[in-house]
CHARMM-style PDB file with segment names, atoms N, HN, CA, C and O in Angstrom:
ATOM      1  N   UNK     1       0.850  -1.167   0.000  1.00  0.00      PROA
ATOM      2  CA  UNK     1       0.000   0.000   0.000  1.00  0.00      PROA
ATOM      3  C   UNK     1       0.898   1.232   0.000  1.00  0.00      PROA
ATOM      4  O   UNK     1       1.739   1.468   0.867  1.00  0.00      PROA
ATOM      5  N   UNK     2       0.538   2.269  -1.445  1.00  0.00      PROA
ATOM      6  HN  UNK     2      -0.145   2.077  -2.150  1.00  0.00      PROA
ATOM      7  CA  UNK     2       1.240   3.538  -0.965  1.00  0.00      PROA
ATOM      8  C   UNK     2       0.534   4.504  -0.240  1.00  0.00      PROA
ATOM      9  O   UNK     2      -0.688   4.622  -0.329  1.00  0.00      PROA
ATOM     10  N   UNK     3       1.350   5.307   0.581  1.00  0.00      PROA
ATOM     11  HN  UNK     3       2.342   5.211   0.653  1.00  0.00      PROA
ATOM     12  CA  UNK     3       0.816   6.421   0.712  1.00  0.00      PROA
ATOM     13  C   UNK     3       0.974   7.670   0.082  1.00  0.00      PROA
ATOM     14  O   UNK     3       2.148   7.936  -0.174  1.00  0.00      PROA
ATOM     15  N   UNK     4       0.025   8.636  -0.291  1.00  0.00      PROA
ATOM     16  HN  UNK     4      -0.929   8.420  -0.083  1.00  0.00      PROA
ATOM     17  CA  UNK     4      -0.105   9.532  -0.716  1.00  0.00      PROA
ATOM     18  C   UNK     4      -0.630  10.993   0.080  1.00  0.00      PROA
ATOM     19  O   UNK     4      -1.827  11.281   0.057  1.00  0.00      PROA
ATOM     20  N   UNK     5       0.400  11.898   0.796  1.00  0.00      PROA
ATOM     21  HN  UNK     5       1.372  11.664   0.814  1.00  0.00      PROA
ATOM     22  CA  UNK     5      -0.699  13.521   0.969  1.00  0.00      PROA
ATOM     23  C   UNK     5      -0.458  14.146   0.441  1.00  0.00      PROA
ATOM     24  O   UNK     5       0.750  14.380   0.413  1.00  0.00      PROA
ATOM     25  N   UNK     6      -1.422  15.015  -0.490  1.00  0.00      PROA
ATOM     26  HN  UNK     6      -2.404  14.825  -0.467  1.00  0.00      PROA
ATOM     27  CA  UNK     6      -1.768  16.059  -0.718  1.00  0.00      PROA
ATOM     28  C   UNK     6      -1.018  16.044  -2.758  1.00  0.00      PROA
ATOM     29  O   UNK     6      -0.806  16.969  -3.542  1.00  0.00      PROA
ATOM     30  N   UNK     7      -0.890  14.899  -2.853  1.00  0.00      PROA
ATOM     31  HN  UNK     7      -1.062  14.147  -2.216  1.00  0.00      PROA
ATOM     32  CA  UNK     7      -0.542  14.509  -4.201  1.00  0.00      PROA
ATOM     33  C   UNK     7       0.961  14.433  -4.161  1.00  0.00      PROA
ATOM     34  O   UNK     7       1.554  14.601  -5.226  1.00  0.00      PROA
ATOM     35  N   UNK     8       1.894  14.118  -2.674  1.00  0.00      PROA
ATOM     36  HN  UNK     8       1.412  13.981  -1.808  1.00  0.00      PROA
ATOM     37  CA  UNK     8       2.930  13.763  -3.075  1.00  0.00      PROA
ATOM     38  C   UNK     8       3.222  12.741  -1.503  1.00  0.00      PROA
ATOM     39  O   UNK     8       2.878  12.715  -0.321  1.00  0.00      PROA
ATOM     40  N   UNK     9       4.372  11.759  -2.807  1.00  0.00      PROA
ATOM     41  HN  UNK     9       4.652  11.781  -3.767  1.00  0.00      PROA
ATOM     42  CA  UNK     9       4.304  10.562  -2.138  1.00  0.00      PROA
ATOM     43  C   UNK     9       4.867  10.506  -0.689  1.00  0.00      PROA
ATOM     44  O   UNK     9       5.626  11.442  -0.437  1.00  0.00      PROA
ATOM     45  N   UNK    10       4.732   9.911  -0.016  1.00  0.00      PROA
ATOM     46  HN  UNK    10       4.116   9.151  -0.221  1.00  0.00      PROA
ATOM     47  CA  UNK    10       4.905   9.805   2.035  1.00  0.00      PROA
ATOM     48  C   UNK    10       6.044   8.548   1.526  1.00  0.00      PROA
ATOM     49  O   UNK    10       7.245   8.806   1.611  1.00  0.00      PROA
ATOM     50  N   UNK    11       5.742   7.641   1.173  1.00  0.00      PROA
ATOM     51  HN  UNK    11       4.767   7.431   1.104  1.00  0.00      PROA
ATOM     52  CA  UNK    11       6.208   6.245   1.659  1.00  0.00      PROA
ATOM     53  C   UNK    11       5.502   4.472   1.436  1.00  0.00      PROA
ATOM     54  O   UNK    11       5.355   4.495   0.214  1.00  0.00      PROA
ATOM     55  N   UNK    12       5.346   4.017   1.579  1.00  0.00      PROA
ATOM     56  HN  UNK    12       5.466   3.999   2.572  1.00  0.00      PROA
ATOM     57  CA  UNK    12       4.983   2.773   1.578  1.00  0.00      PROA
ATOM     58  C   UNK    12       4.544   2.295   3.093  1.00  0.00      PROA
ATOM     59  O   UNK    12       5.267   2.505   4.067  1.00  0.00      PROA
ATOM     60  N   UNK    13       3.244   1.613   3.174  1.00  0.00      PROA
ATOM     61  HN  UNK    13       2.657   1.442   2.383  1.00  0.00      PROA
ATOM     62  CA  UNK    13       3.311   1.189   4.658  1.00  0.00      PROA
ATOM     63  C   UNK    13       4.071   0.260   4.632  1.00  0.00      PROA
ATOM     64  O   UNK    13       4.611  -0.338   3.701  1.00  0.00      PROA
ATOM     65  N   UNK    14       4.107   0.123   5.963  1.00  0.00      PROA
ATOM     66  HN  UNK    14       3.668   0.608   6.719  1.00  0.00      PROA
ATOM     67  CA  UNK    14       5.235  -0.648   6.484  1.00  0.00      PROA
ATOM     68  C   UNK    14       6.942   0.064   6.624  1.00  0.00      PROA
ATOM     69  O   UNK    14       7.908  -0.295   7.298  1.00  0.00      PROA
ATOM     70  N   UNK    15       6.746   1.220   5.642  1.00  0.00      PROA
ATOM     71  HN  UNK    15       5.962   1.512   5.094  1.00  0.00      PROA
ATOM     72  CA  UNK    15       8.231   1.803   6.025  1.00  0.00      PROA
ATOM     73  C   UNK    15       8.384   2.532   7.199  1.00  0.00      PROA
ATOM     74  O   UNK    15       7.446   2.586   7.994  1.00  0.00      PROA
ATOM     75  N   UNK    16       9.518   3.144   7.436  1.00  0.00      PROA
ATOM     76  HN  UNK    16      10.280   3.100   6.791  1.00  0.00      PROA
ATOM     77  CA  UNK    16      10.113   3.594   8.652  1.00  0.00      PROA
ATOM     78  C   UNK    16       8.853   4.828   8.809  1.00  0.00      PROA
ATOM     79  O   UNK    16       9.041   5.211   9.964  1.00  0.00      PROA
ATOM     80  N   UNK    17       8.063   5.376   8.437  1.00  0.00      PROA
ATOM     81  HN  UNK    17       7.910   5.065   7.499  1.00  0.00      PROA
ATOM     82  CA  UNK    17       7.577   6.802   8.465  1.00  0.00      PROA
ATOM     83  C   UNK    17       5.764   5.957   9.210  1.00  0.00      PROA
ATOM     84  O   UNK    17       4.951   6.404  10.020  1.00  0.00      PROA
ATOM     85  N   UNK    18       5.807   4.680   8.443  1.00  0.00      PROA
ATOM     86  HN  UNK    18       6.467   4.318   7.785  1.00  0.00      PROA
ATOM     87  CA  UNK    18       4.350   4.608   9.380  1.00  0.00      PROA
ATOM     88  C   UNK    18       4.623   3.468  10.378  1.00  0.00      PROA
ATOM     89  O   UNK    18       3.801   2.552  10.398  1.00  0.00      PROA
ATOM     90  N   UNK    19       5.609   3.419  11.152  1.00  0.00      PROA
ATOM     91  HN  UNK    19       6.277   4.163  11.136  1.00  0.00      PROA
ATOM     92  CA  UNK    19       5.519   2.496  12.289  1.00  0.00      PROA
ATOM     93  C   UNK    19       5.167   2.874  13.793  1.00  0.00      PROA
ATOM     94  O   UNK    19       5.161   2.164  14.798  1.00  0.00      PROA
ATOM     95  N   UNK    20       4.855   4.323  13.608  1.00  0.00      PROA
ATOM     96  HN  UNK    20       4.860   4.900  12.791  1.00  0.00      PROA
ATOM     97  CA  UNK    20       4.501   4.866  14.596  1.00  0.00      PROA
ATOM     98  C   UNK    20       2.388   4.260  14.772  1.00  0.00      PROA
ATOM     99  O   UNK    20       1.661   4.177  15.762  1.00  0.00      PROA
ATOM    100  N   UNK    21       2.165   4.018  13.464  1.00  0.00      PROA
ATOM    101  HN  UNK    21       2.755   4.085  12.659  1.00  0.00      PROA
ATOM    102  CA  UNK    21       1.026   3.813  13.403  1.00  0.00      PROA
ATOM    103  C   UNK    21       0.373   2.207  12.931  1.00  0.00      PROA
ATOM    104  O   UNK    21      -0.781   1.900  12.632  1.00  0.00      PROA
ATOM    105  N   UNK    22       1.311   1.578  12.989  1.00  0.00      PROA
ATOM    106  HN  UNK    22       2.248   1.827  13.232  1.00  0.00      PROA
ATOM    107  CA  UNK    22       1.249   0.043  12.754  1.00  0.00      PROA
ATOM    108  C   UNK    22       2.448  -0.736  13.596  1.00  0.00      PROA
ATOM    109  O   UNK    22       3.215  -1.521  13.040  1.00  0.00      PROA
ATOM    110  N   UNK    23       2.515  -0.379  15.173  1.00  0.00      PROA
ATOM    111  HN  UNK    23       1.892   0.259  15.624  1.00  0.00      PROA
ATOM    112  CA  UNK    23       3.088  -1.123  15.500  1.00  0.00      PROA
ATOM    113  C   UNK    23       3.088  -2.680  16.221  1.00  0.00      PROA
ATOM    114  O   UNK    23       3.860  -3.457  16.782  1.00  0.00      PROA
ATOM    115  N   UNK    24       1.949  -2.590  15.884  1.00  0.00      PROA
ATOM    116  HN  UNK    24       1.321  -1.958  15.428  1.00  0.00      PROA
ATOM    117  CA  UNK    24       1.019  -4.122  16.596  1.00  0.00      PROA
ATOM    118  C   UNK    24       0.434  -4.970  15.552  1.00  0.00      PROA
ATOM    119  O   UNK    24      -0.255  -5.929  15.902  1.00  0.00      PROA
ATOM    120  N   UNK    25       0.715  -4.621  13.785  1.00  0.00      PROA
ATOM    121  HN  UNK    25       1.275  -3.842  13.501  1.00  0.00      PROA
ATOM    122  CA  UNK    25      -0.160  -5.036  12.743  1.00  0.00      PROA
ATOM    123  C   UNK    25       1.400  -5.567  12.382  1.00  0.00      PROA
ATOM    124  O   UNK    25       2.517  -5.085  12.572  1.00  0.00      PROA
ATOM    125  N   UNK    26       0.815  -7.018  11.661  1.00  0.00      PROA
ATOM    126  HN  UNK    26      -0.092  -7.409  11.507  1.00  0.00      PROA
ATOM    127  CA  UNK    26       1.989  -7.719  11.194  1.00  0.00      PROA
ATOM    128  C   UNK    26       1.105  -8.143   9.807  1.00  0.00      PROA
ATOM    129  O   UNK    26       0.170  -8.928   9.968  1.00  0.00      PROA
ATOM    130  N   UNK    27       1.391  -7.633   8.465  1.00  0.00      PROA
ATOM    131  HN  UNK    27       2.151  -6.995   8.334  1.00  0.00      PROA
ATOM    132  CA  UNK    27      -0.007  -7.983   7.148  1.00  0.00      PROA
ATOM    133  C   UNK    27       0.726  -9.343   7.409  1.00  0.00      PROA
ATOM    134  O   UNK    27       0.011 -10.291   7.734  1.00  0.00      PROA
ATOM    135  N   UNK    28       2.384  -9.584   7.276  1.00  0.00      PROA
ATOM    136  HN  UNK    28       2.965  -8.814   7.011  1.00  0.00      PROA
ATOM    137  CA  UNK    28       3.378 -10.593   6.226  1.00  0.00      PROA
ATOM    138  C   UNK    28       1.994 -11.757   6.691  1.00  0.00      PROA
ATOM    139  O   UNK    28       1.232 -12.021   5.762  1.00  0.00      PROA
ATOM    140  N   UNK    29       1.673 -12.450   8.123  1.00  0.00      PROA
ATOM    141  HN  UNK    29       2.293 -12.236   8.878  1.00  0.00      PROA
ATOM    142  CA  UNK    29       1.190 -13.400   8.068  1.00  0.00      PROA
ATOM    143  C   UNK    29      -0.400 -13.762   8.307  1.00  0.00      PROA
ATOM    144  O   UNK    29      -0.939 -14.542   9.092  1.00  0.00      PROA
ATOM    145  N   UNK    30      -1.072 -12.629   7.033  1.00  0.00      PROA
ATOM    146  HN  UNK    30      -0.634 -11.995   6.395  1.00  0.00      PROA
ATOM    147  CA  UNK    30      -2.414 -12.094   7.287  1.00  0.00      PROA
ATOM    148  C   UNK    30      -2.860 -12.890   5.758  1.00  0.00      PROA
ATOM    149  O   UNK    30      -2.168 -13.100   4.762  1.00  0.00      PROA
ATOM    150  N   UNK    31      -4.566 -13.282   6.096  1.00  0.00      PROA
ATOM    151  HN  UNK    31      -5.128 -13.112   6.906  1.00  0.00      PROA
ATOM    152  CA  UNK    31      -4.589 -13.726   5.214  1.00  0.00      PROA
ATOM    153  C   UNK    31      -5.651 -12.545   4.212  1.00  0.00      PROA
ATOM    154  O   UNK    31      -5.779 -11.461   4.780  1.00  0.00      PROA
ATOM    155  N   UNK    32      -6.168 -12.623   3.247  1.00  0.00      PROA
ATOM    156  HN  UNK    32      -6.064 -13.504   2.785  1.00  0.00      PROA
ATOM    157  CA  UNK    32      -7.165 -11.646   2.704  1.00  0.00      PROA
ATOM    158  C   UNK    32      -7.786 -10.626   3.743  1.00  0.00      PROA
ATOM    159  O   UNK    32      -7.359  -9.546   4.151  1.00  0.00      PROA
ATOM    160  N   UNK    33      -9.133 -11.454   4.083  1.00  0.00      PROA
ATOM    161  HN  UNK    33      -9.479 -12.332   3.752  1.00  0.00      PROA
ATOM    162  CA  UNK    33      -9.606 -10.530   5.716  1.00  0.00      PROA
ATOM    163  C   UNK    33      -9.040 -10.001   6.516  1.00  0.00      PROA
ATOM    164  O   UNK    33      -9.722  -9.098   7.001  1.00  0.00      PROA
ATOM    165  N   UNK    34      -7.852 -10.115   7.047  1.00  0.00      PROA
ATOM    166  HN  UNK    34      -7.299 -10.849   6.654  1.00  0.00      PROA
ATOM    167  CA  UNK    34      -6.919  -9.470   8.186  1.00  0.00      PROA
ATOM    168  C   UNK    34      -6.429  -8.826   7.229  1.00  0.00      PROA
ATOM    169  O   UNK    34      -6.360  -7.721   7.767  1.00  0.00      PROA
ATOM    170  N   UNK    35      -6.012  -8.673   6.154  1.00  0.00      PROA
ATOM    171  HN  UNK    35      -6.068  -9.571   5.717  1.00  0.00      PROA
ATOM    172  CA  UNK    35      -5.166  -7.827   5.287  1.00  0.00      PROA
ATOM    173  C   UNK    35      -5.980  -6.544   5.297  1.00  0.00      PROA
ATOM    174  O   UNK    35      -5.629  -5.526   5.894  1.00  0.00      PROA
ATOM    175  N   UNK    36      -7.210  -6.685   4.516  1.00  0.00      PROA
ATOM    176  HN  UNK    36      -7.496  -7.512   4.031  1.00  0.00      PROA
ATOM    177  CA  UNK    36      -8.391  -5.683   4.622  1.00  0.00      PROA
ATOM    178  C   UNK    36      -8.307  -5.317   5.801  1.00  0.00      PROA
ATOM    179  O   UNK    36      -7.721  -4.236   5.755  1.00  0.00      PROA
ATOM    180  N   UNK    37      -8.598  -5.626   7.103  1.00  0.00      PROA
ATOM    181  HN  UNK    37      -9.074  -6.504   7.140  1.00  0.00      PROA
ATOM    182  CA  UNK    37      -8.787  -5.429   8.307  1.00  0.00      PROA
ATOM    183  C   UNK    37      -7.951  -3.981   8.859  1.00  0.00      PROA
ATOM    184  O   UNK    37      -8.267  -2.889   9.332  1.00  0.00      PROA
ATOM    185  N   UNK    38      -6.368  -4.904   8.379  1.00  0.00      PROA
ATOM    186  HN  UNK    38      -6.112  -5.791   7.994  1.00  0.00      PROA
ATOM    187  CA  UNK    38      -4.898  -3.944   9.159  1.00  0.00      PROA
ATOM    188  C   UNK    38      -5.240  -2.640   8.076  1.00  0.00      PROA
ATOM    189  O   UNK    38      -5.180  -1.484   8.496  1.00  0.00      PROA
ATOM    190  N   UNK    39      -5.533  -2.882   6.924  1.00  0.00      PROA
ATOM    191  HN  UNK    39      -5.582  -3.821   6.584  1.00  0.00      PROA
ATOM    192  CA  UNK    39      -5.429  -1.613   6.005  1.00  0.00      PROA
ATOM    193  C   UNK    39      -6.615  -0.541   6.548  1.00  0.00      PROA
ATOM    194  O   UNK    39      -6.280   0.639   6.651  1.00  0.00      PROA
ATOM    195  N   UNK    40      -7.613  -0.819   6.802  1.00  0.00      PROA
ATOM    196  HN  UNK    40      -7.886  -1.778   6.719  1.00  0.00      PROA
ATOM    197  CA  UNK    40      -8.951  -0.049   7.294  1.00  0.00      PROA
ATOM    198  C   UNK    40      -8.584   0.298   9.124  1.00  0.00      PROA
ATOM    199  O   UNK    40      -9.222   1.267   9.537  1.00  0.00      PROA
ATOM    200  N   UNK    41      -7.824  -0.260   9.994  1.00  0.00      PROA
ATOM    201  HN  UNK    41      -7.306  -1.046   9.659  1.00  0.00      PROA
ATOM    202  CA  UNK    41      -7.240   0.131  10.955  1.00  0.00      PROA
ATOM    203  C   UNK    41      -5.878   0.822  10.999  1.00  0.00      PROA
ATOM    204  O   UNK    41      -5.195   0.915  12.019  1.00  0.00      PROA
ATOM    205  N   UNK    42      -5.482   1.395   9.554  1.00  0.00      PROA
ATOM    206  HN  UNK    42      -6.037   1.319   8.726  1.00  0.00      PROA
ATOM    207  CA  UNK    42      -4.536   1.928   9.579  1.00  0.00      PROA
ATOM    208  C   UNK    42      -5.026   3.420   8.790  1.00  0.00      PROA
ATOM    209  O   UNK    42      -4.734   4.556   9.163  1.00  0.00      PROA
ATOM    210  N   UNK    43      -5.675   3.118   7.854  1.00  0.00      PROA
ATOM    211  HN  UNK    43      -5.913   2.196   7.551  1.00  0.00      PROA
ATOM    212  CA  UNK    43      -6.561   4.395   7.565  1.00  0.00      PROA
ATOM    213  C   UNK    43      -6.721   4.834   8.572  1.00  0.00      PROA
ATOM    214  O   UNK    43      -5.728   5.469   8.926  1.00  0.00      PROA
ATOM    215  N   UNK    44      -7.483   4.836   9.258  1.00  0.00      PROA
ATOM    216  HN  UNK    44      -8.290   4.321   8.970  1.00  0.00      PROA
ATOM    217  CA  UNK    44      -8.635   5.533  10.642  1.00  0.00      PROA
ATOM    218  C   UNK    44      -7.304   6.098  11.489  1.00  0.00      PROA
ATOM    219  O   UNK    44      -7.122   7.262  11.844  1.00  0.00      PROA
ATOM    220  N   UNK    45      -6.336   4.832  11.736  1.00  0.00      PROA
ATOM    221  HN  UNK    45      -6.483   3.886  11.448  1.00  0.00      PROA
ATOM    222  CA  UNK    45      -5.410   5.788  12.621  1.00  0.00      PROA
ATOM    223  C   UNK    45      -4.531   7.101  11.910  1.00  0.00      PROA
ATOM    224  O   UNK    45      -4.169   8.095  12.540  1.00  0.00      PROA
ATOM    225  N   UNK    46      -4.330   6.902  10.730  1.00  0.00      PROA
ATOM    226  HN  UNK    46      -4.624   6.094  10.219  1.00  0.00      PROA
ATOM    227  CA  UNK    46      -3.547   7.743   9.917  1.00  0.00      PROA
ATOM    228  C   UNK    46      -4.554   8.909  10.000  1.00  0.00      PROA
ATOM    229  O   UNK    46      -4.032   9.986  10.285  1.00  0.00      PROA
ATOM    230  N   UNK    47      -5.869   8.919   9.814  1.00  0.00      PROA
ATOM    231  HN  UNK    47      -6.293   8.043   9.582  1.00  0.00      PROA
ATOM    232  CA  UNK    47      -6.343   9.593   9.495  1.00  0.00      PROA
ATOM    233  C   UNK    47      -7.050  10.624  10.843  1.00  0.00      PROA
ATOM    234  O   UNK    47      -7.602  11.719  10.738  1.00  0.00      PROA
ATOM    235  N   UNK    48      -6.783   9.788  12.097  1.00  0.00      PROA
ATOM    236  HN  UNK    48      -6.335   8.898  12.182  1.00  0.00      PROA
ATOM    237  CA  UNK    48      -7.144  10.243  13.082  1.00  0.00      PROA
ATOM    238  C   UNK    48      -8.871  10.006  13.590  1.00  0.00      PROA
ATOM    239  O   UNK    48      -9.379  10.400  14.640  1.00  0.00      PROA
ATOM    240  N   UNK    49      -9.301   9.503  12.857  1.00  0.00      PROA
ATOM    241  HN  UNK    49      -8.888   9.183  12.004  1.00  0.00      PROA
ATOM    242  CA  UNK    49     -10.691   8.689  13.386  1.00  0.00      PROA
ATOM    243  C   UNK    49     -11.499   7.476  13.033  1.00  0.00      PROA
ATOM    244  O   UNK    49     -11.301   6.975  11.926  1.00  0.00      PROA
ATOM    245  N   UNK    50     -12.237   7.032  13.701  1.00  0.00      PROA
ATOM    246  HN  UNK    50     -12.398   7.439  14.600  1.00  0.00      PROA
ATOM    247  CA  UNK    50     -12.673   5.441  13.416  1.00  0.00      PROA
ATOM    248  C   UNK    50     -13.644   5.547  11.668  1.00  0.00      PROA
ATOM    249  O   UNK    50     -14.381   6.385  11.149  1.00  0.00      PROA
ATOM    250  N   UNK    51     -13.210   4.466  11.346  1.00  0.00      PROA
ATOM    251  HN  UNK    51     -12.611   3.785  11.767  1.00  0.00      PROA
ATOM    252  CA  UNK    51     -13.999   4.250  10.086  1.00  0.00      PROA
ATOM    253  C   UNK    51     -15.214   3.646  10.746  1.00  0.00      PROA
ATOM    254  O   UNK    51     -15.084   2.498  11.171  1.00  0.00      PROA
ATOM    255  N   UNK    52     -16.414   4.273  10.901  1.00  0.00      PROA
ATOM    256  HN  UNK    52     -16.519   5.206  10.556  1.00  0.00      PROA
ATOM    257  CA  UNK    52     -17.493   4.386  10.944  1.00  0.00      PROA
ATOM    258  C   UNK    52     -18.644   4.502   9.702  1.00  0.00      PROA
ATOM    259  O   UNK    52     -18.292   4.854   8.576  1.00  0.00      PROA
ATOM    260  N   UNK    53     -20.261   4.124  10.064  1.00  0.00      PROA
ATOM    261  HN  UNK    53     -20.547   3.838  10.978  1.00  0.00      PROA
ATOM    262  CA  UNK    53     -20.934   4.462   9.249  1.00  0.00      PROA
ATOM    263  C   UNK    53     -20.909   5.391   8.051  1.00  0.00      PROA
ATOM    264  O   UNK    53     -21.122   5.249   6.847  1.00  0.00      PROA
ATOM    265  N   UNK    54     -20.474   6.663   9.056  1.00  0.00      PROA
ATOM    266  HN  UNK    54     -20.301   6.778  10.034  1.00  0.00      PROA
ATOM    267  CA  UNK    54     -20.505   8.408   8.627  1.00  0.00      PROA
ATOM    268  C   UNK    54     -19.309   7.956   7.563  1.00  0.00      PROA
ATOM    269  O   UNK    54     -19.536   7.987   6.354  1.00  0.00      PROA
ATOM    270  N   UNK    55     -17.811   7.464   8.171  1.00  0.00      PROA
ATOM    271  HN  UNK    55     -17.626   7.438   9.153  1.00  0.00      PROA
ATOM    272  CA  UNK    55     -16.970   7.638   7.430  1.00  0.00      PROA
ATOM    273  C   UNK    55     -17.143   7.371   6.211  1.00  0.00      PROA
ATOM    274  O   UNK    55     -16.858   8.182   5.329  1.00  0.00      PROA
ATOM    275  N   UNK    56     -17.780   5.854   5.908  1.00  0.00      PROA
ATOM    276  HN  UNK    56     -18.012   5.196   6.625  1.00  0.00      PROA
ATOM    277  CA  UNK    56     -17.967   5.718   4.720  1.00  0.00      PROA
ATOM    278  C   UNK    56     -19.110   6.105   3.894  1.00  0.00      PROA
ATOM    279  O   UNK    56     -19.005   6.067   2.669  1.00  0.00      PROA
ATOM    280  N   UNK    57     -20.193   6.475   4.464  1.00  0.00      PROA
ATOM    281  HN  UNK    57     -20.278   6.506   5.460  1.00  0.00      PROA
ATOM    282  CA  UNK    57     -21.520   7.363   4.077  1.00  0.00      PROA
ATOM    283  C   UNK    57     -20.869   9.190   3.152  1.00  0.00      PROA
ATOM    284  O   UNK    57     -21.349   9.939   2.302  1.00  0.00      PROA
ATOM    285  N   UNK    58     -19.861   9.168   3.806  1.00  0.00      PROA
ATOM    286  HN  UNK    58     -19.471   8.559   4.497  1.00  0.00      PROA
ATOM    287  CA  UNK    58     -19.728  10.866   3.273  1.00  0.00      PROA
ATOM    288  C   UNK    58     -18.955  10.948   1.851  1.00  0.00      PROA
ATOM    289  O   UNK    58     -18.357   9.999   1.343  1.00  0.00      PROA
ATOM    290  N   UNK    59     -19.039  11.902   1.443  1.00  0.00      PROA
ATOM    291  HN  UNK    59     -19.524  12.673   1.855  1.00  0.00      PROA
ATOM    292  CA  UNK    59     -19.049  12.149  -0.213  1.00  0.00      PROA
ATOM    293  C   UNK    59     -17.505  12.441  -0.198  1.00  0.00      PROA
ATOM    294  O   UNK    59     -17.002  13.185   0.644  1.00  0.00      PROA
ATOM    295  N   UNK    60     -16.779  11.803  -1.191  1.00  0.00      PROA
ATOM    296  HN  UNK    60     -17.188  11.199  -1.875  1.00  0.00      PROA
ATOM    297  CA  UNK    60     -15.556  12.060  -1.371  1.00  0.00      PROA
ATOM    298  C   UNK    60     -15.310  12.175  -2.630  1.00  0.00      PROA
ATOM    299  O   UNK    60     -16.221  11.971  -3.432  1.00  0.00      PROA
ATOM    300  N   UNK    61     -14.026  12.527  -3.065  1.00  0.00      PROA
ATOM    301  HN  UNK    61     -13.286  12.693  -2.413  1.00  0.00      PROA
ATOM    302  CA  UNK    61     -13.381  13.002  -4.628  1.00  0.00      PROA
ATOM    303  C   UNK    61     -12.951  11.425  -5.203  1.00  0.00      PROA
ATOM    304  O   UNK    61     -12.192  10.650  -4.621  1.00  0.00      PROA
ATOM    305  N   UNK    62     -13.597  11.200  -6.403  1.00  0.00      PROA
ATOM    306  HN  UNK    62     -14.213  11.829  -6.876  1.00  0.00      PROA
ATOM    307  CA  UNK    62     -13.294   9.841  -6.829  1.00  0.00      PROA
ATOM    308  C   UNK    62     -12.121   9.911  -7.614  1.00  0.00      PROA
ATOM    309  O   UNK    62     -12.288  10.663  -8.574  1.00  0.00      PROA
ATOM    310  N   UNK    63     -11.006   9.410  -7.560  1.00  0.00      PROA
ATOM    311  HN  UNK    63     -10.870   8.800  -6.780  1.00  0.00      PROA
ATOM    312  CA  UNK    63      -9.619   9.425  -8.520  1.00  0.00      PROA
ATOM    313  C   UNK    63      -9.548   8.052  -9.520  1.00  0.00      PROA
ATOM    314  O   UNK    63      -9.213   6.912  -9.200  1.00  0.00      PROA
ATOM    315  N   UNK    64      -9.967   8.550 -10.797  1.00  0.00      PROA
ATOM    316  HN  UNK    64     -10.239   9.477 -11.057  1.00  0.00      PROA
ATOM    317  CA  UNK    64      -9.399   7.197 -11.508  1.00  0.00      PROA
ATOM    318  C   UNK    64      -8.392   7.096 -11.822  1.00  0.00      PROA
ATOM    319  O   UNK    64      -7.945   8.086 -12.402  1.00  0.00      PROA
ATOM    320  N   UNK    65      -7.509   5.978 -11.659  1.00  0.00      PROA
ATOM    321  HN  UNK    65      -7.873   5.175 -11.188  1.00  0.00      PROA
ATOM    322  CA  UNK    65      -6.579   5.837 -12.763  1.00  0.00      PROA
ATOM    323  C   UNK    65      -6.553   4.259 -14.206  1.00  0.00      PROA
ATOM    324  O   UNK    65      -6.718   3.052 -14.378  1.00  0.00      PROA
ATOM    325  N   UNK    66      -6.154   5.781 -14.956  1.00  0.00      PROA
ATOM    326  HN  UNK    66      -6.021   6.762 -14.816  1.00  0.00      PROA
ATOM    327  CA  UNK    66      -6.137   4.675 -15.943  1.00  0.00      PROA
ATOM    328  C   UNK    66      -5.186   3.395 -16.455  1.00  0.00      PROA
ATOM    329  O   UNK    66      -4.034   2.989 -16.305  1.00  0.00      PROA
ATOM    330  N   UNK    67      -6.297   3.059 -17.090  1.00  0.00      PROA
ATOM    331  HN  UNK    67      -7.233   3.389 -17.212  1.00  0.00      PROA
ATOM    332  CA  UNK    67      -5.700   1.479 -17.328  1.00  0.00      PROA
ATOM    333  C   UNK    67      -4.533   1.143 -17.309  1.00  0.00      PROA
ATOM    334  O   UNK    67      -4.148   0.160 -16.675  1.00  0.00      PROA
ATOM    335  N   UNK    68      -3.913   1.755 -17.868  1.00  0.00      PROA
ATOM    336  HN  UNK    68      -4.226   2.554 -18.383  1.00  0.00      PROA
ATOM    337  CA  UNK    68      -2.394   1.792 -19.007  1.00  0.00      PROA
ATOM    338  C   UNK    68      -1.278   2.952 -17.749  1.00  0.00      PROA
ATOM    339  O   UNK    68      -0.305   3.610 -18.118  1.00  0.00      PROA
ATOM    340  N   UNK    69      -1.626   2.908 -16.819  1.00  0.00      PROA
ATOM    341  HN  UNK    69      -2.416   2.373 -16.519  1.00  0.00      PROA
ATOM    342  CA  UNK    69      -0.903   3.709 -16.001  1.00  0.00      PROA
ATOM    343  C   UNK    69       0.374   2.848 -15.239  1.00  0.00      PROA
ATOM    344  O   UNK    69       1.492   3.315 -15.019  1.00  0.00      PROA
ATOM    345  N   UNK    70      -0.018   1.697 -14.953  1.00  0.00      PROA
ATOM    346  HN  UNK    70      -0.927   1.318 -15.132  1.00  0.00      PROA
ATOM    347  CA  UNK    70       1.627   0.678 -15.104  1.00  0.00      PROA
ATOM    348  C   UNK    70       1.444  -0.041 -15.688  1.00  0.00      PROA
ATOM    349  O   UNK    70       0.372  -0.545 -16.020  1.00  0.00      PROA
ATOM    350  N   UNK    71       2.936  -0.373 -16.085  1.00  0.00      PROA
ATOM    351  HN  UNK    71       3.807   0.037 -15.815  1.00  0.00      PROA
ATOM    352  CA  UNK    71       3.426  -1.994 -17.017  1.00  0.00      PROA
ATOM    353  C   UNK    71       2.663  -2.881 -16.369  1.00  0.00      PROA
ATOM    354  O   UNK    71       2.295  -2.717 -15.206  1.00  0.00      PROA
ATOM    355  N   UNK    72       2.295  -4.158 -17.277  1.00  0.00      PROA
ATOM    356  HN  UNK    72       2.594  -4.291 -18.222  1.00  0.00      PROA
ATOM    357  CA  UNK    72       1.604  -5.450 -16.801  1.00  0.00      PROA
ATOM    358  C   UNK    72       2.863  -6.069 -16.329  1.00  0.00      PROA
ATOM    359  OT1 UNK    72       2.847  -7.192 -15.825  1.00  0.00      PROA
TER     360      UNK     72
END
């Protein structure tokens, strides 16, 4: 997972910059569901609040990217 603020890049989780915020989440021996899980408990903390109803109920900016945006 990258991270991205404000349209420039932070880092990769798991690097040195988000271990302040994943220090109890281990993905390496997660399977699908816990993967989803650590990623949606790492949002909320990054982001400073619980992913809730509201959170995902509220209107946000949709970003596509296209197809052809990396090599296969």
């Amino acid at each position: 997972m990258v991270y991205h603020h404000d349209g420039e890049h932070v880092g990769r989780v798991g690097e040195e910059a988000f271990q302040d915020y994943a220090p109890d989440l281990d993905p390496d021996d997660a399977g699908f569901r816990e993967l989803v899980e650590y990623y949606l408990i790492l949002a909320g903390r990054i982001t400073g609040r619980f992913l809730d109803r509201d959170w995902f109920a509220t209107s946000r900016v949709l970003h596509r990217v296209p197809r052809d945006a990396w090599p296969r």
